[in-house]
N, C-alpha and C positions, 0 to 999 in steps of 0.2 A: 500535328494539328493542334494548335492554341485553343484553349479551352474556353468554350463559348459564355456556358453561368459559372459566372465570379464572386456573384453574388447570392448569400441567403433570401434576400428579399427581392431578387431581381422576378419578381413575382407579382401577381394581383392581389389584392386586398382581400376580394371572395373569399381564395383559399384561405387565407389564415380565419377569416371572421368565420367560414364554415368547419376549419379545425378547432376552432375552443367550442363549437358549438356540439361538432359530434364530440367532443369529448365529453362533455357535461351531460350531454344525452346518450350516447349511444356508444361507450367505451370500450366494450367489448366485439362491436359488428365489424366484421372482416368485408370486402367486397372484391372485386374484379372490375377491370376497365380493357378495351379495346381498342385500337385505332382505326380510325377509318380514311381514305384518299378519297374523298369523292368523286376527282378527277380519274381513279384509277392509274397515276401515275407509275411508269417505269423509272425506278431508281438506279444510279450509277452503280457498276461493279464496286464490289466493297464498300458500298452503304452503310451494311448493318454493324459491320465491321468498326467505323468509324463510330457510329453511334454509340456501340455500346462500350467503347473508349469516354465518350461524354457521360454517359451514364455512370459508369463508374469514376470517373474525377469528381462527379459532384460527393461523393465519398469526403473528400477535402474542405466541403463548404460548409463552412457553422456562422452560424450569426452571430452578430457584433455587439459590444457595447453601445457602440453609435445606431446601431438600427434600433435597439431594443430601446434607446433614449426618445430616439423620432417617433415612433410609434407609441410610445405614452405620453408624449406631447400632442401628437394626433388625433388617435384614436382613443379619446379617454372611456369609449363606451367599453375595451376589450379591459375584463377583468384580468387584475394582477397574477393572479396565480398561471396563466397560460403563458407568461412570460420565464416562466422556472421549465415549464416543457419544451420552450423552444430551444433553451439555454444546453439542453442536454440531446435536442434532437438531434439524429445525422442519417444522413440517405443510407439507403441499403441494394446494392446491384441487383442481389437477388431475389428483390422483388417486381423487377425488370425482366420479360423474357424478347428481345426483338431478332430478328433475322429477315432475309428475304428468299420468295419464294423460285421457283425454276424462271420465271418469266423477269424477276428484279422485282418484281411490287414488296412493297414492306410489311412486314408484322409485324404488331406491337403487344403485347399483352400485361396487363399487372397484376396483382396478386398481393394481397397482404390486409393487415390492421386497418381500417378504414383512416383514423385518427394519422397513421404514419404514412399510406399512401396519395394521402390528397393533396400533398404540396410538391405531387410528381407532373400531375398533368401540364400546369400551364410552361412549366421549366422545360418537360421533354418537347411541346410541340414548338416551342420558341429555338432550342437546338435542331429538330430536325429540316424547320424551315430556314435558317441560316446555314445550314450544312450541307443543305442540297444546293442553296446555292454559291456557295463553295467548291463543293465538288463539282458542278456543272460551267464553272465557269463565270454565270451569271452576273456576279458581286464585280466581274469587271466593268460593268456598266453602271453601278452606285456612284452620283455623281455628287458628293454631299452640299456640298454649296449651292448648286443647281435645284435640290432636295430641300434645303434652308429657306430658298427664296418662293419657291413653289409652294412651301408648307405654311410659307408670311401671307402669303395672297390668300390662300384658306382661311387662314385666322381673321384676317382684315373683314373678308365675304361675312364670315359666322357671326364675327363681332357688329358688325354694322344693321346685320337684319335682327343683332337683340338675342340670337341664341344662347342659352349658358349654356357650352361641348366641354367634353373631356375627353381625354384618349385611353378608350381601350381597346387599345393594338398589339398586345404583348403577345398574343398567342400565335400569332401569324406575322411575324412583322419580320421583314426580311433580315435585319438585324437588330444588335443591342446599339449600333450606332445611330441608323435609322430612327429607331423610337426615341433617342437620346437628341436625335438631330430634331424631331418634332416638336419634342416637349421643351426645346430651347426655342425655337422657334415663334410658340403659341404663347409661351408665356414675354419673350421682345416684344410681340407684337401687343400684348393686350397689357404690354405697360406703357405703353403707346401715348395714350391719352384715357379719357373715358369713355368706355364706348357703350351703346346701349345693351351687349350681351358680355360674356364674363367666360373667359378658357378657367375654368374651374377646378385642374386639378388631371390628374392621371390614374390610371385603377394601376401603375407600376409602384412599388412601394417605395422601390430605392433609387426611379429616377424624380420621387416626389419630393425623396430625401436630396437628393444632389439638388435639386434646383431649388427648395423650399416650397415645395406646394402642399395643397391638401390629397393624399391619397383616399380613391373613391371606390365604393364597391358593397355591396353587400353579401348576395350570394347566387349559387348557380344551380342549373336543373339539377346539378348529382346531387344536393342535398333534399329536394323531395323523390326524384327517382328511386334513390336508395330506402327510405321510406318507404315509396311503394310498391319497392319489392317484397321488402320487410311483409308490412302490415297490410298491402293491396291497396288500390290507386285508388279507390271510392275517400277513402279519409285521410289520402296523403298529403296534400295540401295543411287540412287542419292541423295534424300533426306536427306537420312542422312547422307551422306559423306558433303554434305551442311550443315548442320547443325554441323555436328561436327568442320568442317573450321569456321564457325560464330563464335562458343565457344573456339576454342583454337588457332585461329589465326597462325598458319602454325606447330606447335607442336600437329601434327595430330598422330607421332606413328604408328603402324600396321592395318591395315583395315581386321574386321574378313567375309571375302564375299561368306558364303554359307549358308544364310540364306534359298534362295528360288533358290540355286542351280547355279552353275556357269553361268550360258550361258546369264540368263539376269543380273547378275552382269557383267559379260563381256563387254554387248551393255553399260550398264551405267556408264562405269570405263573408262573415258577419259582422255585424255593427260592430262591436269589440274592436274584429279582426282593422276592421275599416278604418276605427279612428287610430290606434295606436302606428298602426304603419305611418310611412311619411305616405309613400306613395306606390304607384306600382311600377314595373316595367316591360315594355312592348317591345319580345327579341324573335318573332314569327307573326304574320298572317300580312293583310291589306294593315297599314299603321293608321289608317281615316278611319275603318272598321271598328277595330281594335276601338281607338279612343273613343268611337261611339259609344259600346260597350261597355265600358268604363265609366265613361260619363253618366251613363243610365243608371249602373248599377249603384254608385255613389249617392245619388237623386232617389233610388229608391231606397235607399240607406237613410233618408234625411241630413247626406251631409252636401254640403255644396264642394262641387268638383273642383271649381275655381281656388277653392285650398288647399287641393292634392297634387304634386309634384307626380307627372307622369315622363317616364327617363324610356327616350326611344333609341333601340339598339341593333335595329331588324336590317343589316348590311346598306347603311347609310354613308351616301357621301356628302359632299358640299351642299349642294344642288336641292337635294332632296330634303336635308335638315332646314334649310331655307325655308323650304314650301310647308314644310310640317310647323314651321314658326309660326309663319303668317296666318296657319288656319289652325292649331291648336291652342292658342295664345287666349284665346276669348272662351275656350271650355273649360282649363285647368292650367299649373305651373309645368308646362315643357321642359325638359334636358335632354340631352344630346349624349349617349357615348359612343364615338365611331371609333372604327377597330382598323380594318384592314387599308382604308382609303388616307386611313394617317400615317400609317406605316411600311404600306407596299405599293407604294404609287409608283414606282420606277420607271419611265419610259422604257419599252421593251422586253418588258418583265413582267413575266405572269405570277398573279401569287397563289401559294399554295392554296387548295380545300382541303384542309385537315383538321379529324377532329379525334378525341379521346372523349369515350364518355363510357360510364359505371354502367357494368350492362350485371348483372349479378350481386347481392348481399345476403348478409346473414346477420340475427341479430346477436350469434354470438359464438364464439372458435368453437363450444363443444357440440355444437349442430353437426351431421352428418352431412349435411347438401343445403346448397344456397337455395334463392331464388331468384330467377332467372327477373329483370325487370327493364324498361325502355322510356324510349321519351315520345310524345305523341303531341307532335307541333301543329301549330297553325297551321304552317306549310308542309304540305305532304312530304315537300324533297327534305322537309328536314328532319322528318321520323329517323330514329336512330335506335337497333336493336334488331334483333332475329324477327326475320317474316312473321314466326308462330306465335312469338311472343306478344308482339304487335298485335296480333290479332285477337289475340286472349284479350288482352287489355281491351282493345279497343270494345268487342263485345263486353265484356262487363262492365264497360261505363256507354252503354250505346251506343256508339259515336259509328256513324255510316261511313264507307272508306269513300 
């Protein structure tokens, strides 16, 4: 089997902006992560097998001089010093535990250094959805030219009604060709002419690098999650909007605030918090909702919304970013990241539900026992954590199930 990540950075942005961050903050916190199939999929015999073949090759991948160039031409917000940690980073297998059970379904677990596990997730769920369709057969059906011209007609649609998209599809995209065949794709088309929206760039680092674009991204639930499991979800949010001001010094980007559900991110998103962000972003509930919400809270803020960049990510396709143009346009600045409908569109081909996320941290190895922590989404289907856990949480920030 060819080895799927060839690349250090064949990754999202998040992860790294949220690795200089827990380092700077939180150097010593260990955590846990878990997979989940939502689909409850059955996986081929010798699945985990194969997998953890992938796992261990990424053993072999360290990062380049040319990546670490591109990314200080890019990202001039990430301080220098977190370029000497990557230089010496390298995976570790055994902080990978996967198999599959009597029935084929997969497990996934990890285990480790918070700092050295968190540039595991977006890589492992990118191999296991390329390798399942591999081992199934599926990938005989990737038609890529077919996929090229399919993905022209998206860009053309997005560009013309004025949307600024980017693609973040790494985590689920049927392959590295795929996403490779997209982001070629969006950026032919919006060199096109001028058009009234703008393909702005991809949250992959090194397919931003290959084609010269701006890599996009801030960061993701595991960085307040882990947080709240630390410290408890009433002040998780603040904390790390502090935290993330310590590390990047007013190049704070989009704030993702629905880890444990709006209402107490609301109480701890202050004037401060307000202005120094760009903006926020909408990745669960009704997205009209949401920006209500948003909009109000901004207004009670005394800032006008119309200045705040609100980046929606809540499993959007074409269709749907359209309709979100046309009627968010006139409250605040709209963007667009879609994920799986730029990269798993296949005729015939279902794409994976899969997800990894930090269910456990500690804030430091000589702890005896973590604490157990979840994510509490808009959307109920996308709560992610233990039943009990969930419900701890959820009662101590009131939230009615």
């Amino acid at each position: 089997m060819r080895q799927i990540i060839q690349h250090f950075t064949d990754d999202d942005l998040y992860k790294f902006t949220m690795c200089c961050a827990v380092i700077d903050n939180f150097p010593r916190a260990r955590v846990k992560y878990a997979f989940t199939d939502r689909d409850d999929t059955i996986y081929p015999a010798g699945f985990a097998r194969e997998l953890n073949e992938q796992i261990a090759s990424l053993e072999s991948v360290a990062i380049t001089d040319e990546e670490i160039d591109f990314l200080r031409r890019r990202c001039t917000f990430i301080p220098g010093w977190f370029y000497r940690y990557l230089r010496g980073y390298r995976f570790n297998r055994h902080w990978v535990r996967a198999w599959q059970d009597e029935e084929g379904r997969l497990r996934l677990e990890i285990e480790g250094s918070w700092a050295d596990t968190i540039l595991l997730e977006v890589k492992l769920l990118a191999i296991i959805s390329e390798l399942y369709y591999i081992m199934t057969g599926a990938n005989g059906r990737f038609d890529y030219k077919a996929y090229y011209d399919k993905t022209s007609e998206k860009g053309r649609r997005l560009l013309e009604a004025g949307c600024l998209f980017s693609d973040f599809g790494t985590r689920r995209r049927a392959s590295f060709e795929a996403e490779d065949t997209v982001v070629r794709a969006m950026k032919d088309r919006d060199s096109e002419r001028e058009w009234d929206g703008k393909f702005v760039g991809t949250s992959n680092i090194y397919l931003a690098m290959r084609h010269d674009l701006q890599p996009i991204g801030t960061m993701a639930h595991e960085f307040v999650c882990a947080i709240g499991g630390m410290y408890g979800p009433q002040m998780a949010n603040h904390i790390a909007m502090n935290s993330w001001r310590n590390t990047f010094r007013g190049a704070l980007g989009t704030y993702l605030y629905d880890s444990f559900g709006w209402d107490i991110f609301s109480l701890n998103f202050s004037e401060d918090f307000a202005n120094l962000f760009k903006g926020l972003r909408v990745d669960s509930g009704d997205n009209y909702d949401q920006l209500k919400r948003i909009v109000e809270k901004y207004r009670s803020l005394g800032i006008d919304p119309r200045t705040k960049q609100v980046v929606f990510s809540n499993a959007l396709d074409t269709e749907s970013a359209i309709e979100i143009q046309r009627y968010a346009r006139q409250y605040c600045k709209p963007s667009f990241g879609i994920g799986t409908h730029f990269t798993n569109d296949f005729d015939g081909v279902k794409p994976m539900n899969i997800v990894i996320k930090l269910v456990a941290a500690k804030i430091t190895e000589s702890w005896a026992f973590y604490n157990d922590t979840c994510k509490i989404s808009e959307d109920r289907g996308k709560h992610t954590g233990d039943a009990a856990v969930l419900k701890r949480f959820m009662d101590t920030l009131h939230i009615k199930d």
